[in-house]
Structures are given as structure tokens and as C-alpha cells.
N, C-alpha and C positions, 0 to 999 in steps of 0.2 A: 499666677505669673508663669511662663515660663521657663524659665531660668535663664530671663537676657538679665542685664547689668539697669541697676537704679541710677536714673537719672535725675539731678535735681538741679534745675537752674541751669542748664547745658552742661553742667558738668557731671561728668562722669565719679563713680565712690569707689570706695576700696579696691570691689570684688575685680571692676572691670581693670583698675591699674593693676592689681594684682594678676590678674591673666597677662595682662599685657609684656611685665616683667617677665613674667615665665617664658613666654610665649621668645621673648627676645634675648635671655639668659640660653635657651635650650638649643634653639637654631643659630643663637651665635658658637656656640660649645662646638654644638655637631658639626656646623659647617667648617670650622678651624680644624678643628680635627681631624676629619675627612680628608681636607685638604691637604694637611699635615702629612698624615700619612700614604695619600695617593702620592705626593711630592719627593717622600725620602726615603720609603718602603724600598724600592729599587738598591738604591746603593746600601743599604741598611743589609737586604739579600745576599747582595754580594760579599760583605765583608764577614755572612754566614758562610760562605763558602758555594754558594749557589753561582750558578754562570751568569753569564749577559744573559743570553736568551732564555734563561730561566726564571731570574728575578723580575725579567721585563715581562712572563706570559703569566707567572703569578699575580704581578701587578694592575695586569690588564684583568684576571680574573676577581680581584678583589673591585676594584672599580665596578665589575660587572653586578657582582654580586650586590654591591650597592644600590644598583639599581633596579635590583631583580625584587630583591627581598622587600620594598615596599607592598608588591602585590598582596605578600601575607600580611604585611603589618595593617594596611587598609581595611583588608577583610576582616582579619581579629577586632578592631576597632569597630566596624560596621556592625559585626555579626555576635559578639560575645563582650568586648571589655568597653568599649565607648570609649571616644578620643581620647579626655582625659588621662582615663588608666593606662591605656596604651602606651602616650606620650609618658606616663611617667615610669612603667614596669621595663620601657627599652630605652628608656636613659642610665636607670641602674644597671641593663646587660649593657648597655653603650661604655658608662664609665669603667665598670669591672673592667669590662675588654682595654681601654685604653689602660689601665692600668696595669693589667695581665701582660700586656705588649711591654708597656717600657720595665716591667721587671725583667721580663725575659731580654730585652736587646739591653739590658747593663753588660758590658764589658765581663765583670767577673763571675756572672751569672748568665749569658746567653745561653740560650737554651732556641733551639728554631720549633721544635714540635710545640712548646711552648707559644710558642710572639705567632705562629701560623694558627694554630686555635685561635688566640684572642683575636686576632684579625680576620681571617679569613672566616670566623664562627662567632664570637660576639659582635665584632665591632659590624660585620655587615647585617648581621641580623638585628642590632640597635639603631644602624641607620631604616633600613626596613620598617618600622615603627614610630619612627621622630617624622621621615619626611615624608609619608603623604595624611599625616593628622595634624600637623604644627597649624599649616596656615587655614585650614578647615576649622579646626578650633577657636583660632582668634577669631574667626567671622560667626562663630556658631551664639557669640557673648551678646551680639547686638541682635534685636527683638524688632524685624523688619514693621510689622504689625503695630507699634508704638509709634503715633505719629512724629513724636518730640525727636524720638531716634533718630525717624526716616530723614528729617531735619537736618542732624547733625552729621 
């Protein structure tokens, strides 16, 4: 076999629900997230002591970088770790970083060298890695070549 998902009956077993949770657990996380912090990072900044125009061109920089850092995460995937790994080695740099971030933005703990690493250094290098292997992987599960598949 090649490692698509057993089908018995039209129905799909374990393995394939099992991807499939993941698959919708990981890109729900990230995507909130992401959004979460494109959304609040700004005034979050400011209340660092960073200006308008500063919190607004870091913000714009992190967003960037979100979209930059798939190019690596692709390739590591392609060329060394396989979706799989991938997807899973930069959800733990993903959650580290969200976690690094909101200790450092606690009120009595703010620290900005701090929440700008985990943001600007984990959290876009974990996006980098989730979002161009998520939706490759869930379609990597089904076994074009199986006609019952091709079917369903």
C-alpha cells in the first residue's frame, strides 16, 4: 500500500479520521491565532511604549513574515522532514511562541525583547511550517489509484 487510508464499506477507519482531526485541530489553532495576533499586536505595542507608526510597521512586518516563512517551511517538508514532521515540529515552535508572547505581554511581567522574539521569531516561523503542508497533507491520505477512493 501506499500509505493512503483503509477503506471498508465507504467508510473511511481510524487512520483517515485521525488525520483529518489533526488536520482541522492545527489549522483551526493557527488560524485563530494568527489572526489573534495580526488583530491586537498593534495596540498591544503601543501600550509597550512603541509609537503609532511603529507598532503599525512591525505589525505589517510580522504579517509579512507569515507569509514569507512558508517558503522554508515547504522546502524542509519537500526536501528533509515530510509533511507530517514538519506540521508537527512547527506547531510546537508555533505554540512555544504563542506562549512565550502572552507571558511576556502579562502586565506585571512585560518584557517587549521578549513577546517580539516569540512573535516576530517563533510564531512566524510556525506559521511558515503549518500553512503550506496542512492542506497537502490531508489530500496526501487518499490513494488516487484505489478505485473505491476515486469513488468517494
Amino acid at each position: 500500500s501506499n500509505g493512503g487510508p483503509k477503506v471498508k464499506h465507504g467508510l473511511c477507519q481510524s487512520r483517515l479520521w485521525t488525520v483529518c482531526i489533526f488536520v482541522v485541530v492545527v489549522e483551526i489553532c493557527e488560524r485563530t491565532s494568527d489572526n489573534t495576533f495580526a488583530a491586537s499586536q498593534r495596540n498591544l505595542l503601543q501600550r509597550m511604549g512603541f509609537s503609532n507608526a511603529q507598532s503599525t510597521s512591525m505589525n505589517a512586518v510580522f504579517n509579512t513574515l507569515c507569509y514569507i516563512t512558508p517558503l522554508l517551511g515547504g522546502w524542509l517538508a519537500d526536501a528533509f522532514l515530510g509533511r507530517y514532521r514538519t506540521i508537527l515540529w512547527f506547531a510546537v515552535i508555533y505554540v512555544l511562541g504563542s506562549s512565550l508572547a502572552a507571558v511576556s505581554a502579562w502586565p506585571s511581567l512585560q518584557s517587549k525583547s521578549l513577546y517580539l522574539f516569540a512573535t516576530m521569531g517563533l510564531l512566524t516561523l510556525g506559521c511558515g511550517g503549518i500553512k503550506p503542508n496542512i492542506v497537502n497533507f490531508c489530500s496526501d491520505q487518499y490513494n488516487t489509484s484505489d478505485p473505491q477512493q476515486q469513488k468517494e
